[in-house]
N, C-alpha and C positions, 0 to 999 in steps of 0.2 A: 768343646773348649770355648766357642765364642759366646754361646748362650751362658756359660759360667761368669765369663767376663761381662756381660751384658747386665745380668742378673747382681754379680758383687756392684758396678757401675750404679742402676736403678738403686739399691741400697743404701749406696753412698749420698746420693744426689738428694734420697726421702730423710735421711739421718741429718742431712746441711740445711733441705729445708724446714725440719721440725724444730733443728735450732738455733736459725734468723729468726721462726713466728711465735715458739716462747720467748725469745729477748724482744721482739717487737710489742708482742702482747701485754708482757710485763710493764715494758716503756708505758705503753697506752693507759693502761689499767692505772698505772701509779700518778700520770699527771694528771689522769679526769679526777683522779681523789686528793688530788694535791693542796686542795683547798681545806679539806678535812680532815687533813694530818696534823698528829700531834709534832710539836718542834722536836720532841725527842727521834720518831718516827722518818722526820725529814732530814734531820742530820746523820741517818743511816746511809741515804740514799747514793751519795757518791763514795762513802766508804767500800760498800756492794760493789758497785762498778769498776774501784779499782781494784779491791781483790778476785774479781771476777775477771779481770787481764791477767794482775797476775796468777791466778791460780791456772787460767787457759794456754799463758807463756810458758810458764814451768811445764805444762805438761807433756805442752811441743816436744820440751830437754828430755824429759823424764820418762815420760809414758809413750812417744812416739820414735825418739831419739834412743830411748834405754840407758842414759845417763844420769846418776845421779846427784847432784846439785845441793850444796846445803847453803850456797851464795846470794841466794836470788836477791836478798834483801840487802845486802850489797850495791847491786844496781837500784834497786828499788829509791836507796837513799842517794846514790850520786845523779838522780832524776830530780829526785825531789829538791834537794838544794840548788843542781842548776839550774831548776825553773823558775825557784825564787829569785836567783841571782838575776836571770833574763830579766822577768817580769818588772822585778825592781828598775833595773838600767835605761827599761824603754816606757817607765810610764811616763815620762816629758815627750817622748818622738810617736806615742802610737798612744791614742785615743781612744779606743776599743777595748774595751776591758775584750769579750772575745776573742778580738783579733793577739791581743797579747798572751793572754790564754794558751791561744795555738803554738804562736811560736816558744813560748814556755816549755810546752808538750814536746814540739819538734826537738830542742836545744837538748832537753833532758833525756830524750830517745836517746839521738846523734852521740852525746856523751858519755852516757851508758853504752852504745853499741862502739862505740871507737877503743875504751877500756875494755868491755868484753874482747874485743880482737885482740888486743895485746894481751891481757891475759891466756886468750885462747889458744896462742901459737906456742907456749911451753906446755899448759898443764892438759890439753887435749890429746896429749901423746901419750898419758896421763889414763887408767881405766878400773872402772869399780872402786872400790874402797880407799884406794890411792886419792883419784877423782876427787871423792865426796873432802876429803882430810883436806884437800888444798884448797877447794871453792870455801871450806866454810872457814880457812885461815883468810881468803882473800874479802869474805865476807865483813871479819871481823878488823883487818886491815883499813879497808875502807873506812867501816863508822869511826875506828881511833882520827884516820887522816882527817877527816871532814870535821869532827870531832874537836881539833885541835884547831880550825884556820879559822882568819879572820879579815871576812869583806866588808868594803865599803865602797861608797862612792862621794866626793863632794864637789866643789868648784875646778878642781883639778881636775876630774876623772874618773876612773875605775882603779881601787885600790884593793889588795891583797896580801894576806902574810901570815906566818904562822905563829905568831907571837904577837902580845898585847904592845909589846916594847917597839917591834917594827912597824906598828900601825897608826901612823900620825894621817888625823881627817883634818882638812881646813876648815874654819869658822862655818858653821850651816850645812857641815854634812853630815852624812846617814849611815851608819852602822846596818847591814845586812843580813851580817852571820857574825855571831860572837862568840867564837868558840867554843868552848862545855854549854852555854847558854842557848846555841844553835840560832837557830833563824828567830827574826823576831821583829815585830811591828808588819807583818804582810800584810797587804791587801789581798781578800779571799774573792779571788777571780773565781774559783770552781762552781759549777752548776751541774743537775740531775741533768739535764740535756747534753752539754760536752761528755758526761761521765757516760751517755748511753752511744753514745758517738764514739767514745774509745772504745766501749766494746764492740761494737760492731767492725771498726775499726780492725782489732785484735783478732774478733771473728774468720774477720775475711781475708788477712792474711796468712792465719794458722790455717784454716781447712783448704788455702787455695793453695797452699805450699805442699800439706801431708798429701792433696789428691794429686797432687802435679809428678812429674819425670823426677824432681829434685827429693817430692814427700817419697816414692817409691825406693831409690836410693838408701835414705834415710831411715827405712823401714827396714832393707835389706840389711843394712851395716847391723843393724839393732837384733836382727834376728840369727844373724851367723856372717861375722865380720870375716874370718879364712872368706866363705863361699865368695862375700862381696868383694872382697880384692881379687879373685882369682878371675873374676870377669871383667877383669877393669877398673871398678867403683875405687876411688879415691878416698878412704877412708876417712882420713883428718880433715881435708877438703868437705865433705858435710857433714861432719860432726860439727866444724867450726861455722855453718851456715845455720843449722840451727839455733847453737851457741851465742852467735850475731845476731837474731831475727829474737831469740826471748829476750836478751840483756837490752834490745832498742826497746822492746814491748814494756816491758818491765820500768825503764826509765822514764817513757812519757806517763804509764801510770802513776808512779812516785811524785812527777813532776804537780800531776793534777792531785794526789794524796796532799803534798806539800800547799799550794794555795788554795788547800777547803781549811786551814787553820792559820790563826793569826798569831802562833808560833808555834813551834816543836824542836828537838832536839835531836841528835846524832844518836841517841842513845834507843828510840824506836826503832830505828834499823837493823836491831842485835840478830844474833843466829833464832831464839824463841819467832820472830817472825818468819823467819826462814821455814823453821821445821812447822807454824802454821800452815802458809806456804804450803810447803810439801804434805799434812795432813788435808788439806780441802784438795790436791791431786790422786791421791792413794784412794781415800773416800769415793771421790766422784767416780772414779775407776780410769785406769792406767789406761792413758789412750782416749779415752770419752770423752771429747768437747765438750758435748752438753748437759755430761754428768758433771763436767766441772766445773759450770755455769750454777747450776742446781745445788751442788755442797758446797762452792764458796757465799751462795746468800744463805744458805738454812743454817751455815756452824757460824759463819759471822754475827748473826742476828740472836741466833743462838744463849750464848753467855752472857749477851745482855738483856735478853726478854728474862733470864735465870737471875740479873744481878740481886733482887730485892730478897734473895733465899739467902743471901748473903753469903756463909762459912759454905752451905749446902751446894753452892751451885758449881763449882770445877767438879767435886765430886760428879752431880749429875750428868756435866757435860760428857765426863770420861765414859760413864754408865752409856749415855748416847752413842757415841762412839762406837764405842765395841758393838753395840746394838746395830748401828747402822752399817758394821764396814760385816755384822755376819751375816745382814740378810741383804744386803747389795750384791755379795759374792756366790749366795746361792741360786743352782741352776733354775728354782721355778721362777725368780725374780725375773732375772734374763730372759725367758720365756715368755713374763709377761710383759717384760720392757718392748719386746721385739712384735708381740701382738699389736700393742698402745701404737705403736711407731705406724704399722701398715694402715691401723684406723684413723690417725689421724692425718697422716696423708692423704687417703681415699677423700675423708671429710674437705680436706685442704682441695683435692682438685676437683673435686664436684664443685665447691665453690667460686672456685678461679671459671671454669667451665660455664655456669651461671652464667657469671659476668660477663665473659663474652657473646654469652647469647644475648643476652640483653642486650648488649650495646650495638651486635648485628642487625638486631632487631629493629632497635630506635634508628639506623643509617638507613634500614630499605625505608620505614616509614617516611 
């Protein structure tokens, strides 16, 4: 029994570190060529990164959790316009495009995760198909509310309201969020570097939660909810930590989604994102970090490497699809995923291995 555990363990730890060194690798790979990117090529680059949270958060819900979600986008937009709302309020007190940046990221997290919690303590009770009908009423809820409001800020303050008629700015202030119009006039704070920092970010707290007492839990509820309650496991109690931990993921992505344009609207938040979303989770396969890493860049990049086929290319994409979700699911795939995986860790520690001899080397010298 311990060599089992020992053995699932070793698996674990080679599957976390194959992918930290393809999201690293990639990172590397993409800014040594950054110089030789086309503009189109570069303006993919934090789109990638933030569907590549979100696609790793939902899958927390979905794929580890066993809940399924048609909301995500939901949060996704209550990140995105509170990050713009931050960013805007503090660029007289904080200097730092960066540093604003973050707290953007943080404010939009905090917001989304605070709404996730209220929402989570009714429809959590909530399971299967139930579930999904309510996330994706709460989904569409959202983009109407955000949808309809209107910030600003000027000599007086911070100003808010949901109608054009309550919203008086004084001489020389700034409209935010204009309603059906949405955000508009941002400053685009977002960078390939922050974007590779929220995934890593998202990385390390999805696989250090799924390997933890709490991801085991979590696992247990997903795989036979009777057995988990009868020894204890507090069912709602981490349904709704999951629940909290994708909607914070989710909102600082949006937040960073939101200032890489210098405007957008309520209306990219619909449920079509959502069930995005959940197609770059199914794909990369249920449970899979690093499949999900891998199908939220290939199908994002996807439709647009397709656009110039014009009429032809959804067609294609759908063709893709099925293509990809039949030979992802087949057992010699899996076989050989799980071969790739031991090679390239061997590779990986021979190399780390290297290194430290060298460097014992060069201390006796």
């Amino acid at each position: 029994m311990t060599g089992m555990k020992q053995r699932l363990k070793n698996k674990t730890t080679r599957m976390n570190l194959i992918t930290y060194g393809v999201v690293i690798l990639a990172f590397l790979l993409m800014q040594s060529m950054y110089g030789s990117l086309g503009s189109s090529l570069k303006g993919y680059l934090v789109p990638i990164c933030v569907y590549i949270s979100l696609t790793v958060s939902l899958n927390l819900l979905v794929g580890i959790c066993g809940e399924l979600s048609l909301g995500h986008a939901g949060f996704m937009g209550l990140g995105a316009f509170t990050g713009v709302v931050i960013a805007a309020v503090l660029k007289d007190a904080v200097a730092s495009d960066a540093l604003r940046l973050l707290c953007a990221m943080a404010c939009g997290g905090l917001v989304a995760g605070f709404v996730g919690f209220l929402i989570g303590i009714p429809v959590l009770r909530l399971r299967g198909d139930y579930l999904a009908i309510v996330t994706l009423a709460f989904g569409e809820i959202m983009k109407n509310i955000v949808g309809n409001l209107y910030v600003g800020t000027d000599s007086q303050g911070f100003h808010m309201a949901i109608s054009t008629s309550k919203m008086t700015l004084a001489e020389g202030g700034t409209m935010i969020v204009s309603g059906p119009l949405g955000a508009t006039g941002i400053q685009k704070l977002a960078s390939f570097p922050m974007g590779f920092v929220l995934v890593l970010i998202t990385l390390f707290v999805v696989l250090n939660l799924v390997n933890s007492k709490e991801g085991r839990a979590i696992k247990a509820v997903r795989d036979n909810r009777i057995a988990a309650e009868s020894v204890g496991i507090n069912v709602t109690t981490f349904r709704m930590k999951a629940f909290v931990v994708s909607a914070i993921l989710a909102g600082m992505a949006g937040a960073l989604f939101g200032l890489n344009y210098s405007s957008f609207t309520a209306a990219k938040f619909n449920f079509n994102t959502s069930i995005n979303i959940l197609v770059f989770v199914v794909l990369g396969g249920m449970g899979n970090i690093l499949g999900s890493v891998i199908s939220a860049t290939i199908l994002y990049v996807l439709p647009e490497a397709l656009r110039g086929l014009q009429d032809y290319r959804m067609i294609l994409y759908a063709v893709v699809l099925i293509l990809v979700m039949l030979f992802t699911w087949s057992p010699k795939f899996k076989e050989m995923e799980s071969r790739f995986s031991e090679k390239v860790t061997g590779v990986f520690k021979k190399l780390v291995h290297k290194i430290f001899k060298k460097k014992e080397a060069a201390e006796n010298d």
